[in-house]
SEPA-181186 format. One line per 10 residues: number of its first residue (from 1); their letters; for each residue x, y, z of N, C-alpha, C. Coordinates in steps of 0.05 Angstrom, whole numbers. Example, Ala and Ser with C-alpha at 12.3 -4.5 7.8 and 13.67 -1.06 7.14 Angstrom:
% SEPA-181186
1 = AS = 264 -114 156 246 -90 156 264 -66 156; 257 -45 142 273 -21 143 258 1 157
This chain:
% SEPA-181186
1 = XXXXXXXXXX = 207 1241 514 211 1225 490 231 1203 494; 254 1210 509 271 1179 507 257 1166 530; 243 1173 548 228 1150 568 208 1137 545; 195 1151 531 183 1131 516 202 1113 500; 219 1123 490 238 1093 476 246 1077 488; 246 1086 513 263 1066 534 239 1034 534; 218 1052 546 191 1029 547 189 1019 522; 185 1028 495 188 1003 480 212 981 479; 234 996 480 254 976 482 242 951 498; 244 956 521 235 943 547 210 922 528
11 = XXXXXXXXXX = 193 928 517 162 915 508 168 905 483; 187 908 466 191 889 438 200 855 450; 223 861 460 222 835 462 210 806 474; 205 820 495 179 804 511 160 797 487; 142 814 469 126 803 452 140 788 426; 156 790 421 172 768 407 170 742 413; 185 741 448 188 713 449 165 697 460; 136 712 472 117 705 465 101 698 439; 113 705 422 109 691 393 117 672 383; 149 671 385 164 644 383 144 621 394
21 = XXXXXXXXXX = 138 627 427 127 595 433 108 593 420; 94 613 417 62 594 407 59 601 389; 83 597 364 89 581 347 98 554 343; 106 552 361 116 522 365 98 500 371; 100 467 355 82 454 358 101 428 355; 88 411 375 101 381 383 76 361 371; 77 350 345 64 324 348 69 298 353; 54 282 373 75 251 386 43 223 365; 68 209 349 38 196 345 60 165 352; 42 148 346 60 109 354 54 101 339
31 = XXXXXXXXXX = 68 87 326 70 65 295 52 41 306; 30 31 292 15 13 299 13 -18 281; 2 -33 279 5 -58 261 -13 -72 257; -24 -76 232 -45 -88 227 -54 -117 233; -74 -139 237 -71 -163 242 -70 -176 223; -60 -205 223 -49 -214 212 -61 -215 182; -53 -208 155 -57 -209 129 -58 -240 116; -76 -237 99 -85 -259 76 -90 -243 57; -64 -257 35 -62 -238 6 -72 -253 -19; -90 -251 -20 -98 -259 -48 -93 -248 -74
41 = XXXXXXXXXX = -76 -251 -99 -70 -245 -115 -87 -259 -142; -101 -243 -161 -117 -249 -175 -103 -241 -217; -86 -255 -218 -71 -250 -243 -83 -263 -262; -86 -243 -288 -94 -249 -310 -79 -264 -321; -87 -297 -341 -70 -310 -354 -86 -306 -383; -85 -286 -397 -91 -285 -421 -71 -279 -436; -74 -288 -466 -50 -284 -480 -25 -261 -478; -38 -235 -478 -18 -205 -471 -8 -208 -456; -1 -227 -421 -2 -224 -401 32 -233 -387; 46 -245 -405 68 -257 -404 84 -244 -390
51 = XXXXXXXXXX = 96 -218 -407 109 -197 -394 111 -182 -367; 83 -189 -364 70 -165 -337 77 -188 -317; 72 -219 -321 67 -243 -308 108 -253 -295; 115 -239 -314 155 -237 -314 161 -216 -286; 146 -190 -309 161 -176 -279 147 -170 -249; 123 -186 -253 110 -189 -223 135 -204 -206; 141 -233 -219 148 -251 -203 185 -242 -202; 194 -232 -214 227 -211 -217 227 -193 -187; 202 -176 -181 207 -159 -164 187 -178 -141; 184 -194 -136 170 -205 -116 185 -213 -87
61 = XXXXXXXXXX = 211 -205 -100 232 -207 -72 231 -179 -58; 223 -160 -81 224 -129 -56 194 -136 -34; 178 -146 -49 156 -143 -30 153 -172 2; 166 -191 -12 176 -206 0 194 -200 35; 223 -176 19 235 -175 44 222 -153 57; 217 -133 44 195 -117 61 175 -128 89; 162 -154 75 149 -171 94 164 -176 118; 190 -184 112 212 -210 117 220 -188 137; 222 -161 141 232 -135 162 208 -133 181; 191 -135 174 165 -128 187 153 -146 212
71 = XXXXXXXXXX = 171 -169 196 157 -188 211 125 -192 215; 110 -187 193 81 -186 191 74 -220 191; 50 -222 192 37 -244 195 23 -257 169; 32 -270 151 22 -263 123 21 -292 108; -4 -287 92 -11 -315 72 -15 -307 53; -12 -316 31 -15 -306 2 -14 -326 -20; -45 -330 -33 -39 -344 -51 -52 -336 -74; -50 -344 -89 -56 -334 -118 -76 -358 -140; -91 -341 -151 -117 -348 -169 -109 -329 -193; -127 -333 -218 -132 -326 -239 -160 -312 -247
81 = XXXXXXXXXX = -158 -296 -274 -175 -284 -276 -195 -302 -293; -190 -330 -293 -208 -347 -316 -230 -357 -302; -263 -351 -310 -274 -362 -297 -270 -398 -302; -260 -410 -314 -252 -437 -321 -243 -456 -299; -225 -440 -268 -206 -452 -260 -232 -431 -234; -254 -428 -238 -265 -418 -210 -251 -404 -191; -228 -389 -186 -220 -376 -159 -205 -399 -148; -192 -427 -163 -183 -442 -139 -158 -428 -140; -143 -434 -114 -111 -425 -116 -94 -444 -137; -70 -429 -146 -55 -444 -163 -33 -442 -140
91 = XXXXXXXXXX = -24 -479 -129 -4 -479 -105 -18 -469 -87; 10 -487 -68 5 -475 -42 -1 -451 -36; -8 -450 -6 -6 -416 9 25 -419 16; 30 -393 11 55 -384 20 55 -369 41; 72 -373 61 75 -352 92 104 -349 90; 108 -337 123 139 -324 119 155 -349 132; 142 -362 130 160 -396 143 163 -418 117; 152 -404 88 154 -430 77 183 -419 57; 197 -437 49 218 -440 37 223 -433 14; 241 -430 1 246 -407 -20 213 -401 -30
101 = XXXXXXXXXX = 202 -378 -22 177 -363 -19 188 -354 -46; 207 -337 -63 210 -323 -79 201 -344 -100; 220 -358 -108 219 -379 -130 188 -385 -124; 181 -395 -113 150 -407 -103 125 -396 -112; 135 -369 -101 113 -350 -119 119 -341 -148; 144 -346 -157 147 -347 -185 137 -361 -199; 138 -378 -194 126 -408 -209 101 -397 -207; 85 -393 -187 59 -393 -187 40 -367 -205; 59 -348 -196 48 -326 -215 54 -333 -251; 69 -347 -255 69 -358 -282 47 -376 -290
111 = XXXXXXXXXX = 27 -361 -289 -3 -380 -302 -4 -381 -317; 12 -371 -341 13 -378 -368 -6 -353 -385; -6 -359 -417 -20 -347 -425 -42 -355 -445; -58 -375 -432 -78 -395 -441 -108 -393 -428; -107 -373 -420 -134 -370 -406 -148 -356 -416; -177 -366 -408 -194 -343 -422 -198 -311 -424; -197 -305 -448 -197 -278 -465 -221 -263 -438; -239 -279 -434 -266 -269 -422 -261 -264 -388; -233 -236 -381 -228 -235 -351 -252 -231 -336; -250 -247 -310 -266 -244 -301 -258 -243 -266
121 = XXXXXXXXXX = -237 -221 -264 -216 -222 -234 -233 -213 -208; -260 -198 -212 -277 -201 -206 -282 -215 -185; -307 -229 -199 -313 -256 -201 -292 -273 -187; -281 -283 -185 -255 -309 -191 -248 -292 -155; -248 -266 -148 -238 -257 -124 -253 -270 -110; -276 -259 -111 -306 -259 -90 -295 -292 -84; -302 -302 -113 -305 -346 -114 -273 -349 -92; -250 -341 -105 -225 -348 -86 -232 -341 -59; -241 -331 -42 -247 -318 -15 -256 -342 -7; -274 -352 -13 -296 -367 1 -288 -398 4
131 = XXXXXXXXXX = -298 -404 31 -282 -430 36 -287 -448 28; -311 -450 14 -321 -480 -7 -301 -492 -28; -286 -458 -34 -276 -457 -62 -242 -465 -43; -227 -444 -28 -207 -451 -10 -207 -456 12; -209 -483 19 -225 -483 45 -188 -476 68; -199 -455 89 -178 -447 107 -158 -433 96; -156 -420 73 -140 -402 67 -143 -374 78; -170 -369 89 -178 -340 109 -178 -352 136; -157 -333 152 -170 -333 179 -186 -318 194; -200 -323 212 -228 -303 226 -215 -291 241
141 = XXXXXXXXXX = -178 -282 237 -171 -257 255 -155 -243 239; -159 -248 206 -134 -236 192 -150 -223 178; -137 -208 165 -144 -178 141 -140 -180 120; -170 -182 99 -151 -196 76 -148 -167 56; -124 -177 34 -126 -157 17 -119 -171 -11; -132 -160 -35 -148 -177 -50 -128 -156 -84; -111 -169 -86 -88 -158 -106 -91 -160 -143; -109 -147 -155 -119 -151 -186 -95 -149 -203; -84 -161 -221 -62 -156 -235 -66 -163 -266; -81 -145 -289 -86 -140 -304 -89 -126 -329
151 = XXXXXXXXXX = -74 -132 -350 -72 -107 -370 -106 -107 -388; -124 -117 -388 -149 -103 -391 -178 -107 -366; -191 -90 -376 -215 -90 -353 -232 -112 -344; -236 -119 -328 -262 -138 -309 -283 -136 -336; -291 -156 -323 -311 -173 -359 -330 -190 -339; -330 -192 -316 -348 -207 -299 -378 -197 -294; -399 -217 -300 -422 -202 -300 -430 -195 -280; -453 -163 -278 -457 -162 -251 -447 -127 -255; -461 -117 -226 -448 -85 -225 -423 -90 -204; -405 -72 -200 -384 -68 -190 -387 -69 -160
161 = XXXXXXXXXX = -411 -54 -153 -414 -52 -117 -420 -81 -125; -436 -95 -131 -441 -124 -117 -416 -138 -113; -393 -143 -130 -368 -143 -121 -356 -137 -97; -364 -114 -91 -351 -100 -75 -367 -117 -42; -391 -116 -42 -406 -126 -23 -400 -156 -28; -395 -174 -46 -387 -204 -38 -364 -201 -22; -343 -182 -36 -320 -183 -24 -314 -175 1; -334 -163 11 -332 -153 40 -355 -177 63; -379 -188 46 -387 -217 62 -370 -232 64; -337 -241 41 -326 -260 46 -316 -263 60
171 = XXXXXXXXXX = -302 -233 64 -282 -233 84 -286 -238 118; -278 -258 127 -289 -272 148 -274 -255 175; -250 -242 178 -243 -231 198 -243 -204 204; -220 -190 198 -224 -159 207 -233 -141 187; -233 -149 156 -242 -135 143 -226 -141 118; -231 -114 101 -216 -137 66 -213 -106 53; -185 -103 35 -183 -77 15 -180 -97 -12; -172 -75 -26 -155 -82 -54 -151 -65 -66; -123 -75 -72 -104 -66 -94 -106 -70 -131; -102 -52 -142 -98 -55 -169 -74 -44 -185
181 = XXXXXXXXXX = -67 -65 -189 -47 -55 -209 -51 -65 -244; -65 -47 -267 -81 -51 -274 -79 -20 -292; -82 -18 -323 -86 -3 -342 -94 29 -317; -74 50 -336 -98 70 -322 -117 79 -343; -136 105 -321 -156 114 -326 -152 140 -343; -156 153 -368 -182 133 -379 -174 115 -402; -148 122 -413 -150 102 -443 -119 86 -434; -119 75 -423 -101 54 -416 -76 62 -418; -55 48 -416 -22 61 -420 -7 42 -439; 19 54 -440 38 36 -460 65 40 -450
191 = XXXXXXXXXX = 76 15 -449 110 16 -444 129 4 -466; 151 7 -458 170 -5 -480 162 -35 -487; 152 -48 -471 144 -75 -468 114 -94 -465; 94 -65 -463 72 -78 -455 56 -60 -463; 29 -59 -458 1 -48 -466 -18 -56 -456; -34 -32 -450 -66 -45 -426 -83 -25 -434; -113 -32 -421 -137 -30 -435 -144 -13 -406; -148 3 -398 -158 24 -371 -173 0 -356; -165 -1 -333 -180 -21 -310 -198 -2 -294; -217 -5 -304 -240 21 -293 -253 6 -279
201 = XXXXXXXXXX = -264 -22 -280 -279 -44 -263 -257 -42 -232; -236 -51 -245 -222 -55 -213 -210 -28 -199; -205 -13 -220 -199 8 -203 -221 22 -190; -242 30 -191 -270 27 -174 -273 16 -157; -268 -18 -147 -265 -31 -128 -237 -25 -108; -219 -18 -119 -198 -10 -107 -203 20 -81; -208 32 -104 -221 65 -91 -241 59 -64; -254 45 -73 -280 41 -56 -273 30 -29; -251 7 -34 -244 -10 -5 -210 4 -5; -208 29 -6 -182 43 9 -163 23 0
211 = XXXXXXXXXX = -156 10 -24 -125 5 -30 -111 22 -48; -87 11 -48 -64 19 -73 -79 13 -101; -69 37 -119 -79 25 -152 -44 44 -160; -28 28 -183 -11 32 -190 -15 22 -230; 5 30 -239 0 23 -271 13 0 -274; -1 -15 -291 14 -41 -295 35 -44 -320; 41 -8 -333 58 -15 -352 87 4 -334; 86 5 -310 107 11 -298 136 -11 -310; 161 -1 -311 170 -22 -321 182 -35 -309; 177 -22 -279 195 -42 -260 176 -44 -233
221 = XXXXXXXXXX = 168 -66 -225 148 -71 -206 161 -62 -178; 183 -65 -178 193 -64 -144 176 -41 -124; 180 -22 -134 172 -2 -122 137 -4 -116; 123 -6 -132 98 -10 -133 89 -45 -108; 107 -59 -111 116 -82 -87 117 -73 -56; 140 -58 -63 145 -42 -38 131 -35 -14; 109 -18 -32 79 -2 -28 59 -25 -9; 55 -44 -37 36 -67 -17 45 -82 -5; 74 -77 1 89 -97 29 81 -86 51; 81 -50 51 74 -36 74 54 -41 79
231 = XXXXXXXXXX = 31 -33 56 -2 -29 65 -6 -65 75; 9 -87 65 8 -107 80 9 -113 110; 40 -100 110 40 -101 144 29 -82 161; 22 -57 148 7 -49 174 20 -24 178; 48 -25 168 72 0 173 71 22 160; 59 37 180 43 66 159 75 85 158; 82 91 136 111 116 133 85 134 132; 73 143 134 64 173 131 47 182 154; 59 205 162 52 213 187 34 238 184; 15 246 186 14 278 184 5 286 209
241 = XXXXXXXXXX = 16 317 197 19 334 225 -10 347 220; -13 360 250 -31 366 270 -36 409 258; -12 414 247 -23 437 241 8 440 214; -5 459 195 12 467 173 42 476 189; 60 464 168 86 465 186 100 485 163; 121 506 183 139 514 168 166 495 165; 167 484 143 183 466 126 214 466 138; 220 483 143 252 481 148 248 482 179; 233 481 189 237 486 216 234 450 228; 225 426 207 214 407 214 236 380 235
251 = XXXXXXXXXX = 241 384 260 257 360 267 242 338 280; 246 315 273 237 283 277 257 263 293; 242 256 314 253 232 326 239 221 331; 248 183 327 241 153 336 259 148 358; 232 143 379 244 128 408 261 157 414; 267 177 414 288 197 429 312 194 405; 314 183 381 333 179 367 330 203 340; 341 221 335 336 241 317 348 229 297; 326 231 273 325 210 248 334 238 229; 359 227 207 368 247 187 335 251 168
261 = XXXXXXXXXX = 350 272 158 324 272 131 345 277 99; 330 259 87 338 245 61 325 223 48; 334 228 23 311 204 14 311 176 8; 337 164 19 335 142 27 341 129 57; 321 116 64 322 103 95 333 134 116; 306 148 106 306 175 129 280 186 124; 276 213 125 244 222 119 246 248 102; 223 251 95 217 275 83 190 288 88; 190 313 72 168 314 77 146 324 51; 124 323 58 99 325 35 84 348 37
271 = XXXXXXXXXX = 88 372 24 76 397 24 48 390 22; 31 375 6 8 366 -3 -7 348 15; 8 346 31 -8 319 50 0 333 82; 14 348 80 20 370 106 39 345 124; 56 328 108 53 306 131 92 296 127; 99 280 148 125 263 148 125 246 137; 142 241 114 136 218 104 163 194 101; 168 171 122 191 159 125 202 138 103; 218 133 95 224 114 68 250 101 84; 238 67 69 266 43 69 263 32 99
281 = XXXXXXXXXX = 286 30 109 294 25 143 286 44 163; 284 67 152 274 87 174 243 85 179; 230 73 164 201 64 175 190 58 203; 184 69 216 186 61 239 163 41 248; 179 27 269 171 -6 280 142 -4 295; 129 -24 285 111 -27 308 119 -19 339; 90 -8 351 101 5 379 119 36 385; 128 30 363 147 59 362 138 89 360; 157 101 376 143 130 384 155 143 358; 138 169 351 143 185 333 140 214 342
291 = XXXXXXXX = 170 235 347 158 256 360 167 278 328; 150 294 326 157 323 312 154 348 312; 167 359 321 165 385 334 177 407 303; 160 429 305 166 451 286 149 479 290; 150 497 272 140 519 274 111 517 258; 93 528 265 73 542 248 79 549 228; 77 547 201 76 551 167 53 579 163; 55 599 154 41 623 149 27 618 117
């Protein structure tokens, strides 16, 4: 009997630390970058629209310097939801070379609130794309993404996929999403300041071509900016892992550099998405290695 205890002694631990390893799991992925972006912004100028038209152009510096870190490749100009004014741009294109860009795009997103009742952001996208209407505002190597900014729904005649299919013939280079920021689903929202009608037209088109949809009675745009500064450049913060992780076991490094975790300019992580998710400065750069090593999650 104690020769038998002896041999288990001897046989526990061995099968332990054969457990430990293959528990253990290393995922290595590299931060990649999209080509160069063309941002079309499609803002409603109907009467309600003032407010929403304020704090677009207030937080247009978060999405701005976001760009301005990234160093992305980027044009952006902006149209209306009136079929009156056809999809032309209001102003110049803006890039990351032209001069006070903030003010610039302020002015411009201030289209007023004189436009037709009858949105049609739609419409006015497909018509802005196309070079008859802006001639060279798309390039045949850039990615466009097509930005709806609206407190009630698309009013443009026509079904939704056909939208969806102009907007993807227009697009002349690598391909085309969109974003909506835009009433939610289903009976619209309300803020201290504003009111919207559910954007079910654009949010549909959003879903369909893989963009951002956020609420437009948020009361502060920055953050929602933020968002389509990234999906602009290309700079994916969200990583997911390769197998369910046990949570506390999770350590992360960029380039060999072990990155804190916290929730500003560090990482965290997303029970629901199984994945790393980096915020602020800690985003990691084009080219850049991402290693994460942890345990198996039961």
């Amino acid at each position: 009997m104690p020769r038998l205890s002896f041999v288990l002694v001897l046989v526990l631990p061995g099968c332990s630390e054969y457990a430990v390893t293959n528990l253990t799991v290393q995922d290595v992925f590299t931060q990649g970058q999209d080509p160069p972006a063309d941002v079309l912004f499609v803002v409603d100028d109907s009467a309600s629209m003032s407010e929403e038209q304020e704090n677009l152009a207030a937080n247009f510096g978060a999405f701005l310097e976001l760009l301005g870190d990234t160093t992305a490749d980027f044009r952006i100009g902006v149209t209306t939801t009136d079929p009156r004014l056809g999809g032309v741009l209001v102003g110049e294109v803006l890039t990351a070379d032209s001069l006070d860009a903030v003010e610039a795009f302020a002015a411009q997103v201030a289209v007023g609130t004189h436009g037709s009742r009858d949105e049609q952001g739609l419409a006015m996208a497909a018509r802005g794309l196309r070079e008859d209407v802006n001639p060279g505002f798309l390039r045949t190597d850039g990615f466009v993404h097509v930005v709806f900014v609206s407190d009630e729904d698309d009013h443009s005649i026509g079904e939704v996929k056909d939208y969806v299919e102009a907007l993807r013939a227009s697009a002349v280079g690598e391909g085309v999403t969109a974003h909506a920021l835009v009433g939610d689903i289903p009976a619209g929202c309300m803020s201290g300041s504003s009111a919207a009608d559910a954007g079910t037209r654009y949010l549909s088109v959003s879903e369909t071509l893989g963009g951002l949809h956020e609420s437009i009675c948020a009361d502060d745009y920055a953050e929602v900016l933020e968002a389509l500064g990234l999906a602009v450049s290309g700079w994916n913060p969200l990583f997911p892992l390769s197998e369910l992780a046990a949570e506390a076991t999770l350590t992360v490094w960029v380039e060999d550099v072990k990155m804190p975790r916290r929730e500003d300019d560090g990482w965290g992580y997303s029970l629901g998405e199984n994945a790393v998710v980096f915020t602020g400065h800690a985003i990691p750069r084009p080219g850049m290695k991402v290693r994460v090593t942890y345990q198996r999650g039961t």
